[in-house]
Structure formats: structure tokens, C-alpha cells
C-alpha atoms as one frame of an Amber mdcrd trajectory, in Angstrom:
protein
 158.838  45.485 115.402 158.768  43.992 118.667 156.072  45.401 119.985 153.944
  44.986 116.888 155.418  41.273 117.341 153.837  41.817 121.413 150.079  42.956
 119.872 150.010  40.337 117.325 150.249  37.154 119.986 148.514  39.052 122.382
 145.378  39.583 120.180 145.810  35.975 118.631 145.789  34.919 122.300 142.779
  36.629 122.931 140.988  34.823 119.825 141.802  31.323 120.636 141.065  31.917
 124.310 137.765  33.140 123.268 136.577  30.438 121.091 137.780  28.102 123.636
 135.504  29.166 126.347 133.007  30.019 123.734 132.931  26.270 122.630 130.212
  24.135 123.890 130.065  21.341 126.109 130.795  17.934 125.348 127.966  15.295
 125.295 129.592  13.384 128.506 128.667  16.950 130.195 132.683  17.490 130.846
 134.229  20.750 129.221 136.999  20.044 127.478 138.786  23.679 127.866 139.204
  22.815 131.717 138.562  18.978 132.039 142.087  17.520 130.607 144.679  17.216
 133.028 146.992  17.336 130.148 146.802  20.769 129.515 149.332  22.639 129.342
 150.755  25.086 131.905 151.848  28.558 131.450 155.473  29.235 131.680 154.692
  32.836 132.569 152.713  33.316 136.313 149.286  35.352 135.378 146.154  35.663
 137.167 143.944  33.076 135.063 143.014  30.891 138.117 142.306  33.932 140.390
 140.287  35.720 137.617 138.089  32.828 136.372 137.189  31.890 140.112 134.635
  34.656 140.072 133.288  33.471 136.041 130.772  30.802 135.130 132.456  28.510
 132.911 129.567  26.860 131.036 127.730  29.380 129.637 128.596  30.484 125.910
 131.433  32.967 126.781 134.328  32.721 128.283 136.991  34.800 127.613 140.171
  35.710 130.152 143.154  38.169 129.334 146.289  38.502 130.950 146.860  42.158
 130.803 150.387  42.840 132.720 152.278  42.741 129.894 149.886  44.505 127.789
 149.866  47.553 130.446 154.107  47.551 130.479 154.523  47.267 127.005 151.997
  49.988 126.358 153.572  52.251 129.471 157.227  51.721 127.595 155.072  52.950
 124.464 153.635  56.177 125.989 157.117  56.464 127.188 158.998  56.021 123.853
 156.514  58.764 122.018 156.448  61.603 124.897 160.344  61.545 124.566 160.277
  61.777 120.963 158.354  64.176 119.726 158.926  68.034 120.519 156.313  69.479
 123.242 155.746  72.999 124.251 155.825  73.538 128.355 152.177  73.332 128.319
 151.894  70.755 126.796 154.645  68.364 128.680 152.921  69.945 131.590 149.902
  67.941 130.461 151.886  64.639 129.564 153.646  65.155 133.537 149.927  65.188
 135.046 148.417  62.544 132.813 151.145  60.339 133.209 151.067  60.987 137.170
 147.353  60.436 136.965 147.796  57.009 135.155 150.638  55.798 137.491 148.998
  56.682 140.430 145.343  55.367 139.186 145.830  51.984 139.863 145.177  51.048
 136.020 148.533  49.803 135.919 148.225  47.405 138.178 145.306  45.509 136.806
 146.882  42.156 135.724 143.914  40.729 134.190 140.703  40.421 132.722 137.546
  38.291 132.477 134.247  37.841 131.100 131.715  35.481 130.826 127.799  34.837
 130.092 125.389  31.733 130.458 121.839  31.572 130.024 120.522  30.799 133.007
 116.581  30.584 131.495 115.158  31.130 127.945 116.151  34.687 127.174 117.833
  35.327 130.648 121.471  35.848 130.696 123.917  36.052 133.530 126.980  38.204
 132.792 130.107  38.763 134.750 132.874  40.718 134.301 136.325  40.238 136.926
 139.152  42.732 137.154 141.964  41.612 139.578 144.953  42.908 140.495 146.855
  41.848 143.201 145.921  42.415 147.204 149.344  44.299 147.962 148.654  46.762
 145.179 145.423  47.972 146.160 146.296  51.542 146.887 145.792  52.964 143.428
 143.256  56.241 143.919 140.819  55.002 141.259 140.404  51.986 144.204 139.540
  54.684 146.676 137.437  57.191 144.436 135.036  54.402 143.532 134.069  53.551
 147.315 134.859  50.871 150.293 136.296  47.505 149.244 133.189  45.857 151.207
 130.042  45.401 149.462 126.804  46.088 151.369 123.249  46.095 150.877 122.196
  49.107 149.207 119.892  51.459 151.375 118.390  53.330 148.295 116.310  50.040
 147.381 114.255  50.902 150.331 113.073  54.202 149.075 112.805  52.824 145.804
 108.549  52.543 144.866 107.343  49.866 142.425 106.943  51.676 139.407 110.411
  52.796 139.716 111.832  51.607 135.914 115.300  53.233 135.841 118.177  53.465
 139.076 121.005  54.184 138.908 123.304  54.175 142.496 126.858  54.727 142.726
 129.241  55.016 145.584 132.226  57.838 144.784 134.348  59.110 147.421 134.655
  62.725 146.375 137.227  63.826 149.109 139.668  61.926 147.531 139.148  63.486
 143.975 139.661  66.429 145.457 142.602  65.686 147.641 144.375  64.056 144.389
 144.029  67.503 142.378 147.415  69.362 143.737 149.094  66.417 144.063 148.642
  66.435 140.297 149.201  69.422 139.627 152.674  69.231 142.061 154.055  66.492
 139.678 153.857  69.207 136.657 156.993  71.152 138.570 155.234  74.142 136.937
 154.839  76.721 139.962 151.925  78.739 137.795 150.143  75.737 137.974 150.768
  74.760 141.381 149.393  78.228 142.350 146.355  78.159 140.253 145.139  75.111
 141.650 145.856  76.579 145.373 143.746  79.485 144.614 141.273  77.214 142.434
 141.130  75.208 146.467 140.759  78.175 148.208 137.496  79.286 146.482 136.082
  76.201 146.561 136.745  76.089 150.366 135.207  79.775 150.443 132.209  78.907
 148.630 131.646  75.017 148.843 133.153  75.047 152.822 135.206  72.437 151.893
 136.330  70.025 152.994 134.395  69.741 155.892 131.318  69.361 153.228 132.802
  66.631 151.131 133.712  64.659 154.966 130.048  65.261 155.550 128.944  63.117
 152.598 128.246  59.265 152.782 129.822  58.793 149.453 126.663  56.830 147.631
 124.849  59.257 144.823 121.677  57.724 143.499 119.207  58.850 140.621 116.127
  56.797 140.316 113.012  57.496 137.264 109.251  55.846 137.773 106.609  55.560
 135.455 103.099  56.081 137.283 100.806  53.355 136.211  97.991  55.105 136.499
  98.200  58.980 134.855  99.360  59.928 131.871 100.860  63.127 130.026  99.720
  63.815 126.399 102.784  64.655 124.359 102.584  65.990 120.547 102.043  63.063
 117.650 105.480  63.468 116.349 107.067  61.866 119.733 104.437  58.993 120.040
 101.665  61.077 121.998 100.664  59.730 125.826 103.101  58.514 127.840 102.912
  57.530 131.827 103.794  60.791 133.684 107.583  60.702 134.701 109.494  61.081
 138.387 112.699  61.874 138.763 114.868  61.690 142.189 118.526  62.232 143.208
 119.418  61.053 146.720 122.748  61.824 148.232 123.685  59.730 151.204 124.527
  62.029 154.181 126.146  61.669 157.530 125.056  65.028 158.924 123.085  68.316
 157.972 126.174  70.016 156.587 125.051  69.749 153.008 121.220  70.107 153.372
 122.161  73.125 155.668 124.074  74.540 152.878 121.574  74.238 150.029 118.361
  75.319 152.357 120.654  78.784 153.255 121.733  79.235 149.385 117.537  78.938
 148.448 116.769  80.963 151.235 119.100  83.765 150.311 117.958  83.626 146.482
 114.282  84.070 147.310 113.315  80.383 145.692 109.632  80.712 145.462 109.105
  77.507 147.836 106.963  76.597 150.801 107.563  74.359 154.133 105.380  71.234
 154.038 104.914  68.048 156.220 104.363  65.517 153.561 103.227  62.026 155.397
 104.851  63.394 158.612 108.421  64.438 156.962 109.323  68.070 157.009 109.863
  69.242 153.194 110.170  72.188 151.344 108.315  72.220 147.900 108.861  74.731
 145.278 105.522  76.813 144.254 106.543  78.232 140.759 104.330  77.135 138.115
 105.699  74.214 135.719 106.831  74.904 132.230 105.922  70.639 131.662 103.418
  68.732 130.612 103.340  66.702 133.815 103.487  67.649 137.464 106.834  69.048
 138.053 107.084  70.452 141.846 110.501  70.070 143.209 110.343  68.877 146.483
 113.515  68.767 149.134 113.477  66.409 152.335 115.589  63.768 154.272 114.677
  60.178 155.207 117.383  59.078 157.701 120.910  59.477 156.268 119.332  60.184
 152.849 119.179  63.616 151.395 116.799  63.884 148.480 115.420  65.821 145.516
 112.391  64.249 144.209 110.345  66.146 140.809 107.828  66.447 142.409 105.205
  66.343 145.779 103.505  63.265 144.675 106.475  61.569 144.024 108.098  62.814
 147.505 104.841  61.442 149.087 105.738  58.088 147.188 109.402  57.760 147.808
 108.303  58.585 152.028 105.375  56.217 151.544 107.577  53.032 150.052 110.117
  54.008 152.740 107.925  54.014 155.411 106.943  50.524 154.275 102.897  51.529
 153.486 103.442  50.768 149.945 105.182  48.530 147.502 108.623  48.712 146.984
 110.531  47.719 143.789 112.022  44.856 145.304 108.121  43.123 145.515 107.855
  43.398 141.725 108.046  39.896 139.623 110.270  41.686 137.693 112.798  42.459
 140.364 112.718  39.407 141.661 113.347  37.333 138.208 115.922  39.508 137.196
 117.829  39.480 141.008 117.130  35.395 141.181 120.370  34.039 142.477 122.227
  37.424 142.715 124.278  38.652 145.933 123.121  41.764 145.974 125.437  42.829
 148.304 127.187  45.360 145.964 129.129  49.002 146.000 127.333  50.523 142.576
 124.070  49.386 140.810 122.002  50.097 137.842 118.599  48.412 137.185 116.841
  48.957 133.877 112.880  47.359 133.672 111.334  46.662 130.622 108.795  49.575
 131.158 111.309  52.195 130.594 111.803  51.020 126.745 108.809  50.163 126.430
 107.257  53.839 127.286 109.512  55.012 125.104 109.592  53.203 122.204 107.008
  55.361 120.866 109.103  58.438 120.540 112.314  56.566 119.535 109.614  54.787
 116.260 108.593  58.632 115.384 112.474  59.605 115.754 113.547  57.050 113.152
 110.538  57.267 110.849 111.295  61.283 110.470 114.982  60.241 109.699 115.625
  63.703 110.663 112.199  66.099 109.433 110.852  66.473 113.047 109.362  69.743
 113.737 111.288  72.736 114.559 109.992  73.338 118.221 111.504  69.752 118.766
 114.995  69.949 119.322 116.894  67.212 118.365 119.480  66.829 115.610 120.065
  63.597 113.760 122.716  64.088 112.551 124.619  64.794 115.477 123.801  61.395
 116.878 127.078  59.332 116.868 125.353  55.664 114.904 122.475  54.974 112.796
 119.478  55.882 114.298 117.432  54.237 111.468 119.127  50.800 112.543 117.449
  50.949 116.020 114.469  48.652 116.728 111.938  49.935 119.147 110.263  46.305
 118.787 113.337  44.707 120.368 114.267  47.645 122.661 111.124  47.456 124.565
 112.035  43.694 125.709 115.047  44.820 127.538 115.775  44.654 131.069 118.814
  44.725 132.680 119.947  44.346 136.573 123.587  44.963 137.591 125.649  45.072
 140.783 129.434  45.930 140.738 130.929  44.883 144.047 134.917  46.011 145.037
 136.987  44.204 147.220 140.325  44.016 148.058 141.517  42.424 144.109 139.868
  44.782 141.927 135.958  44.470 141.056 133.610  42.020 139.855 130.669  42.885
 137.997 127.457  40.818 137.634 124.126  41.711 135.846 121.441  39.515 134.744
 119.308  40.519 131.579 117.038  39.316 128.528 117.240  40.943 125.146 120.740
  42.607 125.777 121.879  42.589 122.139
């Protein structure tokens, strides 16, 4: 009962907190949520002034949760039901990992939560999103795993070509994934365990030379999709027939040739039908096998700098060497960019950036998706049904306004996520 008591003013909480912020201004300009000196003060200490620093408070959301007593009384919860119910060994195995995991995560000490949006210009929203927890409990490994607690400029926007329409960039310290599995698997006090994931270690060494290849790494893993504006591939009726012919790149940050090295010798002992190339004075190796696709598919392999890349193919290699080389335009010239980034730090540790071209090349095959509700030809291979919402409820019309820019930047209280956007419904 108590806890039920616990949720029930928690989430009522929540609510009027909610509909506070959400409230708008009053007509002297003053909002009334943070203008009375009157107020009253909470008898518990939370985060609320630390949290809502990094928030916009006149916008039409504004919502904050304390979450430290959320996170114990859920922890004593976990607790209470792992030592009542009857486990097999594997299975408290699993609950002894996962509740290592958790503990050592960080999760637990988030102590709290905020959002809030504004509309900055017609159809243009600002969103943030602040998770704090406190500076002297910053040592949780999902802290470490998801990068530096500096922000920086991003390097991939300078490989990044104009038509680019999706990117995604994310900065993920693998070493310490991988340094975190035995101690897991040490807080089972199962020995068969222990010695699986020792021998699990050892292969990976054998065949992946770690670690020496995950110290190698810069830690930032990027995936970027263009749209040429020029050429076009035909596809059938059913999925909305001509579209602009795709690109696809990954680009792994590098601080030496330890990787590369690794993948060239792997190709090289397989026999990969590819050939050495100097594309706009870069050494590259582009594969020669004929492409199943309707559009030019010729993986190509190179490195600009400290960047280690796998572009779709040679003439998007030439662009992504050409826009770093600064001979052609670069996303960051586009009006788009530069509406959606207006008065954003882009100073950030993970990104995403979504232009309205993307939807709007696809729309198409989404409209013939939801028209067939489901009859689509056999040699198309996509199942309805297995789709987890109502497809039919989708509207290409609206999707194909969307655009979406978002930088989440760490530091030493948590993370604070900001993204500006128009028709994010």
C-alpha cells in the first residue's frame, strides 16, 4: 500500500507540474508558475533549480520530475520481488548481473528530469530535454560508454555534402563495454560463467586483437544517407516508382591504422573482388563486383584524416572527399541547415539531423504501403502485419514536412538534449 500510496502522488505530481508549465503567460508578460515570490518551497532538497536552468520556461511545455525517490522506491521494489519468488541458479544468475548492471549504470543516480518546448517561429519548435545527477556521482559506466563529458564540434559535418538528408553521429566508448563484461559476469559468483566469458575474451582478443583495436578507435561512429538531386532510380509502381538515387556512408573515427589495417588484410585474404584507386588524390579501394541494385552500388573504402570510411559507392566517395576538401558544398551551407541550427550550440557529443527531403522521397512508397493495407506483391517483402502500430494511420502528406536537428551534449551532471524541428507530431 505504501508504495502504491508513493506512485499515486508521484504521478499526480507529475500532472499538476505539467499543466503548470504548460499554462500560458499572463497578459503583463510575467509567468505566474515562477514569478510569485510566495511560492512555496519544497521541504524535500531535489534538483528542480539545477534541472530547469538548462529549460526554456515560456514555451508551451514545461514539465520537471524529481526522480530520486522514484529510482529508491522502485530499487526496494526489484528488491522485494527477486527475494520472493523462487529462481533457478540460472536464473538468479541473471537477476545478480542485471542488478550489478543497473547499480553500476549510473541510472540510479539520476535525480531528475526535465523537458520543455517553445516555438521559436511559426512551425519551428525548440525542444530540450535535461537529465542531472549530481557532479560527485558521475562515475556510473553508462557516463563513460556514451563518450567525454566535453562537448565539441563534430568533425563528421565536414565530410558531410549538401544533399546529405539523414546523419546520424554518435560517440560510444567501446573499451569500456568491453572491460565491464567480466566484471559482470564476476558479480554472478557462478565460476561456469566467469570462465565462459574468459574464453568468450580470449577469442575476441585472437580474432578482433583486442584490446589494442578498441584503444585504437576515436570513439565517434557516424552513418550519413544523401539524396542526389540530379539522377534518379526507377523503382516498380507498387513502391511509388522514381526516386533520387541513394548514398550511404559509415565513418568510424580513428586514431591510427590499426583498424583499417585489419579490415584491408581480412579482404585481402578473402579474395574481395576490389581494385586500388586514387579518387580526387585519396588512395581507395573500390569493390568491382557487379550490383544486384537499381542504383550505383560500388563500395568504396578510404580515410580522410582521422576518419575511416565506407561510402556505397565511388561517386559518393568522390563526393564525401570533394565536400571535405572544401570544392563543394557542404550541408552546413544549406538554408535548411542553417534554419533548423539558428541559435543552437552545436558543440555536442551525439547528433542526428533529419531534412525534409528524406520524407519527402519517401512518401511515395510509404502512400503505396498503406493503400495496399497489406496486398503488395510477393517479390516485395514486407509484412504488415508484423509492423508494431497502424500503418493505415500514417500520413505521408504530413510526414514529408518533417525535419528535425538534434545535439545531445554530456557534461559532468548528466546530459542535455536540444533539437529544433517543424511538424514533429
Amino acid at each position: 500500500m505504501k508504495i502504491k500510496k508513493i506512485l499515486i502522488i508521484t504521478i499526480s505530481t507529475c500532472l499538476a507540474i505539467a499543466f503548470t508549465g504548460c499554462s500560458k503567460r499572463e497578459k503583463n508578460g510575467e509567468n505566474n508558475s515562477f514569478a510569485s515570490s510566495d511560492a512555496p518551497k519544497s521541504a524535500v532538497p531535489n534538483s528542480f533549480d539545477k534541472v530547469t536552468a538548462n529549460l526554456d520556461k515560456s514555451g508551451d511545455m514545461f514539465i520537471y520530475l524529481s526522480t530520486e525517490q522514484i529510482i529508491s522506491t522502485a530499487d526496494q521494489y526489484l528488491n522485494d520481488i527477486t527475494q520472493s519468488i523462487e529462481t533457478t541458479e540460472s536464473i538468479n544468475d541473471i537477476i545478480k548481473a542485471g542488478k550489478t548492471a543497473l547499480n553500476q549504470s549510473g541510472i540510479m543516480e539520476i535525480s531528475g528530469i526535465g523537458m520543455s518546448r517553445v516555438e521559436i517561429e511559426p512551425n519551428l519548435f525548440r525542444q530540450k530535454i535535461a537529465v542531472h545527477h549530481e557532479e560527485s556521482k558521475s562515475d556510473g559506466k553508462i557516463w563513460s560508454i556514451l563518450g567525454s563529458k566535453e562537448p565539441r564540434q563534430l568533425e563528421l559535418f565536414k565530410l558531410l555534402p549538401e544533399d546529405t538528408v539523414l546523419a546520424i553521429s554518435n560517440e560510444f566508448n567501446a573499451k569500456v563495454l568491453f572491460d565491464w563484461f567480466p566484471e559482470l559476469a564476476s558479480a554472478t559468483d557462478n565460476p561456469e560463467i566467469e570462465e565462459q566469458v574468459k574464453v568468450a575474451m580470449s577469442i575476441a582478443s585472437l580474432m578482433l586483437q583486442t584490446p589494442a583495436s578498441l584503444d585504437s578507435l576515436g570513439n565517434q561512429f557516424s552513418l550519413f544517407i544523401t539524396l542526389d538531386k540530379k539522377e534518379k532510380t526507377y523503382l516498380p509502381p507498387e513502391l511509388g516508382g522514381e526516386i533520387p538515387n541513394p548514398g550511404l556512408a559509415i565513418v568510424i573515427k580513428i586514431l591510427n591504422d590499426k583498424v583499417p589495417d585489419m579490415i584491408f588484410q581480412a579482404l585481402e585474404a578473402q579474395g574481395a573482388p576490389m581494385e586500388e584507386q586514387t579518387i580526387n588524390g585519396t588512395k581507395s579501394l573500390v569493390f568491382t563486383e557487379a550490383s544486384p541494385f537499381p542504383f550505383p552500388v560500388s563500395p568504396t573504402i578510404f580515410k580522410l584524416d582521422n576518419h575511416f570510411i565506407l561510402a556505397s559507392s565511388e561517386e559518393l566517395a568522390k563526393n564525401i572527399i570533394s565536400t571535405h576538401q572544401g570544392n563543394t558544398p557542404r550541408l552546413t551551407s544549406t538554408e535548411e541547415y542553417k534554419q533548423l541550427s539558428k541559435g543552437l550550440n552545436t558543440e555536442a557529443n551525439h547528433m542526428l539531423y533529419l531534412g525534409k527531403r528524406f520524407a519527402k522521397s519517401l512518401a511515395p512508397a510509404i502512400k503505396s504501403v498503406i493503400e495496399s493495407a497489406g496486398d503488395l506483391p510477393p517479390e516485395i517483402p514486407i509484412d504488415i502485419n508484423s509492423i508494431p502500430f497502424d500503418i493505415t494511420k500514417l500520413n505521408p502528406e504530413e510526414m514529408i514536412k518533417l525535419r528535425l536537428l538534434a545535439f545531445i551534449k554530456n557534461n559532468k551532471n548528466g546530459m542535455i538534449i536540444e533539437s529544433q524541428s517543424s511538424n514533429l507530431n
